[in-house]
DRENPA-3360 file (N, C-alpha, C; in nm, 2 decimals, always signed):
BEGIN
1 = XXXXXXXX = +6.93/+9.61/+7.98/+6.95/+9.51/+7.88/+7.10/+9.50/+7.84 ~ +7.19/+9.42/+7.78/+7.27/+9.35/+7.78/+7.29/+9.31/+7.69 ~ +7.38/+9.31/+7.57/+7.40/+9.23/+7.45/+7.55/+9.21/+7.45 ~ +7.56/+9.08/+7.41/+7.70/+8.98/+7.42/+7.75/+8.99/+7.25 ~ +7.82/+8.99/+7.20/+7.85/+8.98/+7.06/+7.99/+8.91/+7.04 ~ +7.96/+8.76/+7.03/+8.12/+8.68/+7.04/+8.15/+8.72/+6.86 ~ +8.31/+8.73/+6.86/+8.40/+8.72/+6.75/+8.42/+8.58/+6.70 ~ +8.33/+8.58/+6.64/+8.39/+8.39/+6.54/+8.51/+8.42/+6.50;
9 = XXXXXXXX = +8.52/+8.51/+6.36/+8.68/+8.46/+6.37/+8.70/+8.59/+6.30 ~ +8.82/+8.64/+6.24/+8.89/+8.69/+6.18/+9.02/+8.72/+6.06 ~ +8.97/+8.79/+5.95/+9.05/+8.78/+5.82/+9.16/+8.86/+5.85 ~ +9.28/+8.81/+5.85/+9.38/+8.92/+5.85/+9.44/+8.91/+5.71 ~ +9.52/+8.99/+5.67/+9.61/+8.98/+5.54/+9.72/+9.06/+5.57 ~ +9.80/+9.01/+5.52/+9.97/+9.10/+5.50/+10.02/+9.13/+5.36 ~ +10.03/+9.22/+5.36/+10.06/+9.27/+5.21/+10.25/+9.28/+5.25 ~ +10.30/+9.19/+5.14/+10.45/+9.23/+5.09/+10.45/+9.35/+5.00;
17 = XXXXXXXX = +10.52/+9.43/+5.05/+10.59/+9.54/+4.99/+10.75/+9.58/+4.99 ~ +10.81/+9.60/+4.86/+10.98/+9.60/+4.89/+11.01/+9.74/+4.93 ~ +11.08/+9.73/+5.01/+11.15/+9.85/+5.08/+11.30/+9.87/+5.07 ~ +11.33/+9.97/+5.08/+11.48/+9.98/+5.07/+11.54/+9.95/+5.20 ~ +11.65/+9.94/+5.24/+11.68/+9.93/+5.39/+11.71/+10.01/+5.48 ~ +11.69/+10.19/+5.40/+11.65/+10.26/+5.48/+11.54/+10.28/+5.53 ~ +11.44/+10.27/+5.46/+11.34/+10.21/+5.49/+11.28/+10.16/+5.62 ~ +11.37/+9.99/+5.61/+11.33/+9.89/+5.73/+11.43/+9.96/+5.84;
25 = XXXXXXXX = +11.52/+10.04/+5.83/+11.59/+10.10/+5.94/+11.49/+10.17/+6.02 ~ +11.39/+10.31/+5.96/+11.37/+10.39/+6.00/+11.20/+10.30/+6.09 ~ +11.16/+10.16/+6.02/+11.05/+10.13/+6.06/+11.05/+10.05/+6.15 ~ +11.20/+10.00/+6.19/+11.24/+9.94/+6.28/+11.28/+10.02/+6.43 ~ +11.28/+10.15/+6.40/+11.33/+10.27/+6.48/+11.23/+10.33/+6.55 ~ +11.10/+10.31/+6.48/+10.96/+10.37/+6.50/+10.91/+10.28/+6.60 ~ +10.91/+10.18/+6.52/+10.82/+10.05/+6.62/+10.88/+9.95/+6.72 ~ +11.00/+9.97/+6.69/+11.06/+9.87/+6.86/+11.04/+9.93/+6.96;
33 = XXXXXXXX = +10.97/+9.90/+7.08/+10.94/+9.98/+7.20/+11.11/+9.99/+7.28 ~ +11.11/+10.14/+7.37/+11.25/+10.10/+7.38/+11.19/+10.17/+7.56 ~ +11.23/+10.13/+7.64/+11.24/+10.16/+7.81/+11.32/+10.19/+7.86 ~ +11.38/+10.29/+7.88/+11.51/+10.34/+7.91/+11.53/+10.32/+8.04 ~ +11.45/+10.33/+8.15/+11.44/+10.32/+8.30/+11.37/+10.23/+8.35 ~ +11.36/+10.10/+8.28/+11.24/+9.97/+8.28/+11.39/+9.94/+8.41 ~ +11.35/+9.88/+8.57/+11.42/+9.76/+8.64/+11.34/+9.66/+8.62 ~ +11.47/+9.59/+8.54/+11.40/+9.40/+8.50/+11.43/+9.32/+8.66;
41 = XXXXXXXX = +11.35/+9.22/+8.70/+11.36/+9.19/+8.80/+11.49/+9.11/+8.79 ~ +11.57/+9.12/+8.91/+11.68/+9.06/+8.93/+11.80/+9.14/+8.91 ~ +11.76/+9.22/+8.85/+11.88/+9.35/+8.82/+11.89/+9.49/+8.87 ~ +11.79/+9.42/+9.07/+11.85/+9.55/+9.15/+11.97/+9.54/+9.19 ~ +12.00/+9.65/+9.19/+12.13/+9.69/+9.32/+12.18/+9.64/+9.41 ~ +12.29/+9.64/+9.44/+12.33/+9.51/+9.57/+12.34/+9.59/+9.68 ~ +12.26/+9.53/+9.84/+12.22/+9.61/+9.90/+12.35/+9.58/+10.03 ~ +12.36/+9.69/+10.06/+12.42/+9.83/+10.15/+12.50/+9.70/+10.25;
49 = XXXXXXXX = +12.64/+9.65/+10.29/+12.60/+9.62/+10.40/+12.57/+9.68/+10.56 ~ +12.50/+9.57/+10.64/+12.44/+9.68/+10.81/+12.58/+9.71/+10.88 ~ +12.56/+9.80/+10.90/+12.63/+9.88/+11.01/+12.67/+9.80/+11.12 ~ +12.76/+9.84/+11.23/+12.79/+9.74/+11.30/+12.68/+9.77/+11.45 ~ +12.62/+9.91/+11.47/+12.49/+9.93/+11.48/+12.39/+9.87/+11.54 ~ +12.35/+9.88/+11.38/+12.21/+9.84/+11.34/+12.26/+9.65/+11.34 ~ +12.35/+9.59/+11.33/+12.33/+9.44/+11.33/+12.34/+9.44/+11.53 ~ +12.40/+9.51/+11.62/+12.44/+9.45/+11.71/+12.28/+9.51/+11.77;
57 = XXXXXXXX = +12.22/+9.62/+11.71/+12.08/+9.64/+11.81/+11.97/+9.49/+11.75 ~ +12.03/+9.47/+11.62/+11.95/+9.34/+11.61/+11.95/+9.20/+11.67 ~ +12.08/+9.20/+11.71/+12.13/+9.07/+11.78/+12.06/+9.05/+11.89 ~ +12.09/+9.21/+11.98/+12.02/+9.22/+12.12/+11.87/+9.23/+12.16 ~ +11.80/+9.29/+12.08/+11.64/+9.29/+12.03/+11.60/+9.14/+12.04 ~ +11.65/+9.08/+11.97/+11.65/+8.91/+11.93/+11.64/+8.84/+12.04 ~ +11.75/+8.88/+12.09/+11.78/+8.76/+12.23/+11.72/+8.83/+12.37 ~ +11.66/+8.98/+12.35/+11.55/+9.01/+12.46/+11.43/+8.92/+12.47;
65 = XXXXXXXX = +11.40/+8.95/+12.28/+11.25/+8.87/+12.30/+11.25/+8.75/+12.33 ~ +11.41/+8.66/+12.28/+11.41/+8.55/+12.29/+11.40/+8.47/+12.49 ~ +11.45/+8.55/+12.55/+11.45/+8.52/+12.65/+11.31/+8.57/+12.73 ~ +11.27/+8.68/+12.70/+11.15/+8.74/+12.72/+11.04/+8.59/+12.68 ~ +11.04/+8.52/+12.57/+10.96/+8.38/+12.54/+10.99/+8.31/+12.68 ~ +11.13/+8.25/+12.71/+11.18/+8.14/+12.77/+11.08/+8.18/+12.92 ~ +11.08/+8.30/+12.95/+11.06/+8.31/+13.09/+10.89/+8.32/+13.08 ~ +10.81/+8.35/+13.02/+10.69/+8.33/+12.98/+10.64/+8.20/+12.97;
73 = XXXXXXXX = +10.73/+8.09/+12.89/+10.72/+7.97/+12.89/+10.71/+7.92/+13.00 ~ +10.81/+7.93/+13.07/+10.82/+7.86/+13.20/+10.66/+7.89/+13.31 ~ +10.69/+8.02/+13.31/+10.56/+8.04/+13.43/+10.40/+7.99/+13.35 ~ +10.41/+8.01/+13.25/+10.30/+7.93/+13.17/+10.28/+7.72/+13.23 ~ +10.39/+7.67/+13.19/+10.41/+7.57/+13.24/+10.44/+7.49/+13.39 ~ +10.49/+7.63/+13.46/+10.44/+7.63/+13.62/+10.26/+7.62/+13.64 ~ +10.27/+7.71/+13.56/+10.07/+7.69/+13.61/+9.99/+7.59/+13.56 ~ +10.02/+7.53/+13.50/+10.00/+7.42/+13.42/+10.00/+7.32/+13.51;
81 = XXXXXXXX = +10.14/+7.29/+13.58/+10.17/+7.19/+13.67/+10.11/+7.18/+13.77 ~ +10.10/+7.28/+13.83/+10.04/+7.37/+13.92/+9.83/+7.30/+13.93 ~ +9.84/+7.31/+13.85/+9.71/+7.33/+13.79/+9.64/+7.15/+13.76 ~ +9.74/+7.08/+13.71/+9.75/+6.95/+13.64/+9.76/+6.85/+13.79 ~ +9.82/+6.88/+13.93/+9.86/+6.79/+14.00/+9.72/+6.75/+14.06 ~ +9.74/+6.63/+14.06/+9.58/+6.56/+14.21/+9.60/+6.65/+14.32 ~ +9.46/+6.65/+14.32/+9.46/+6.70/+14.51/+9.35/+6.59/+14.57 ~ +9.36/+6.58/+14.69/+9.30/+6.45/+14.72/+9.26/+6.54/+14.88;
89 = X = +9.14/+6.59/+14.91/+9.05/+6.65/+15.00/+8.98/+6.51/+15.08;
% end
């Protein structure tokens, strides 16, 4: 069994009371949340630049696979043709 219990509504009140301003110092000290090690987004670190390396094994990686496509393409499109022409028996 199961029981749902919605909130209609709610009385709040605030009571004014005077304080000194040591007071609102010390209650201001208490209750402001404070994060000392929070990273807010946008305020990482500026990253590293690549090595001359690591960009030139990426250049060459790139233009393996890229040529590794080209020649795949082609024979794909050989058999195609290959494949696509009339034959007349």
């Amino acid at each position: 069994l199961a029981d749902n219990h919605d909130i209609i509504s709610l009385k709040l009140y605030q009571l004014t009371v005077e304080r000194t301003p040591e007071e609102e110092k010390k209650d201001r000290e208490v209750y402001l949340p404070v994060v000392d090690n929070l990273k807010l987004p946008g305020m990482e670190a500026p990253l590293e630049p690549m090595s001359g390396l690591a960009l030139f094994l990426i250049v060459f990686f790139s233009l393996v696979a890229l040529v590794f496509a080209i020649v795949i393409g082609v024979i794909v499109y050989n058999k195609w043709q290959e494949q696509s022409r009339k034959h007349f028996y």
